[in-house]
C-alpha positions in Angstrom: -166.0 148.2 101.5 -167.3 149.1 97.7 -169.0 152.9 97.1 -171.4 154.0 94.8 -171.0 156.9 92.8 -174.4 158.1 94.7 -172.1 158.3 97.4 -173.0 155.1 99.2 -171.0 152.3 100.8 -171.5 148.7 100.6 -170.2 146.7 103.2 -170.6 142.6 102.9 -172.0 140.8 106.3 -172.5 137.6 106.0 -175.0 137.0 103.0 -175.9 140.0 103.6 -175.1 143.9 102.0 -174.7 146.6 104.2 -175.6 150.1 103.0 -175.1 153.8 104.3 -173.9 157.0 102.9 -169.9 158.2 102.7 -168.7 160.9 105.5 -168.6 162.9 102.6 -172.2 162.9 101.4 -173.0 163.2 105.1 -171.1 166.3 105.2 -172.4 167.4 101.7 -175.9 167.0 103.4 -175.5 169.2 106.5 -177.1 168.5 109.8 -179.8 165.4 109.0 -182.9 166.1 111.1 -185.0 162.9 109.6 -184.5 159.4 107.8 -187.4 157.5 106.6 -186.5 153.7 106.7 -187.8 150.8 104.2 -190.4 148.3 105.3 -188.5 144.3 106.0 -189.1 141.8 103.7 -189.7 145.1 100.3 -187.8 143.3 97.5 -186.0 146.0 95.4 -184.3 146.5 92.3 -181.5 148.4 91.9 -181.9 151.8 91.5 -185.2 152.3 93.4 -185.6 154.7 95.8 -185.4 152.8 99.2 -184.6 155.6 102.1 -185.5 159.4 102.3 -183.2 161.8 104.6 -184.2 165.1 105.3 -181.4 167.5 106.1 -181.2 171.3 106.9 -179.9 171.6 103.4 -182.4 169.4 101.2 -183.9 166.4 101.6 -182.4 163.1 99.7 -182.9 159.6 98.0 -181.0 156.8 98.9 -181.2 154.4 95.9 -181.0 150.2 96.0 -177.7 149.6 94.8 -178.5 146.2 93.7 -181.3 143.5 93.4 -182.2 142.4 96.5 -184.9 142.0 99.7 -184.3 144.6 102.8 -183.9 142.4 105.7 -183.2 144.9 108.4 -182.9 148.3 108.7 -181.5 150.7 111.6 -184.4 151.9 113.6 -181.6 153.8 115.6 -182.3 156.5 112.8 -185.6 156.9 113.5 -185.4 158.7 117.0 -181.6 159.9 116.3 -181.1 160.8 112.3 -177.7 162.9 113.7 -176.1 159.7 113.7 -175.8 160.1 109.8 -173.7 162.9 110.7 -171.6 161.3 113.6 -170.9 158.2 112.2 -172.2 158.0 109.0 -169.7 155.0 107.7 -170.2 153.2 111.3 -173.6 153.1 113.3 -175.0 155.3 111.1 -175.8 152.2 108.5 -179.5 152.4 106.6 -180.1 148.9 105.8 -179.1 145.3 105.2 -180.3 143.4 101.5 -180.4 139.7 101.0 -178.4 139.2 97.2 -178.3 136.4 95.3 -175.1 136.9 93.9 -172.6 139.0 96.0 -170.0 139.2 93.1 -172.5 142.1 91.8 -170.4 144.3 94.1 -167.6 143.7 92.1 -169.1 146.8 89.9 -168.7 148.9 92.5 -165.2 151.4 93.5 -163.0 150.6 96.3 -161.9 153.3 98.3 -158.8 154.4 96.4 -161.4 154.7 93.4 -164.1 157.0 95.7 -161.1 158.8 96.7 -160.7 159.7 93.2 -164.1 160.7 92.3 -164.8 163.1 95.1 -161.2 164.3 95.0 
């Protein structure tokens, strides 16, 4: 698993990226009461602003990490956004890209590096 310094993880499946938020952004957040998904098939760039969570705290961006097209996305979120809290690095997942190139998550930290930056 890679993270982001946004706090997200990367997970590879297949050809595919899997993205969520860390347990600790999910507990910086507080209690998440609603996640807006992406549309399938929205090519993105990295850095664009793909999902929107609302929490009791503030409401947050979650940004493309890299290049790529959204191919699915967890519509368990939809009708249970606590999940972000429950099982944020598990079923709690936002979406899956399509890459071209999945050595762009060599860029990313491993988890003795996230450790590090959220200390």
């Amino acid at each position: 698993m890679k993270y982001t310094e946004e706090h997200e993880w990367l997970r590879v499946e297949g050809d595919y990226v899997v993205v969520g938020i860390t347990e600790h952004a999910a507990t910086q957040l507080g209690d998440v009461v609603f996640v807006e998904l992406p549309e399938l098939e929205t090519q993105v760039a990295s850095g664009d602003e793909v999902v929107v969570i609302e929490s009791v705290k503030a409401a947050s961006d979650i940004l493309a990490p890299v290049d790529g097209e959204i191919v699915e996305v967890n519509d368990e979120l939809a009708s249970n956004p606590g999940l972000v809290n429950e099982d944020p690095t598990g079923r709690a997942w936002f979406f899956k890209l399509r890459v071209e190139d999945l050595s762009v998550l060599d860029q990313f930290m491993d988890e003795d590096e996230y450790a590090d930056l959220i200390g």
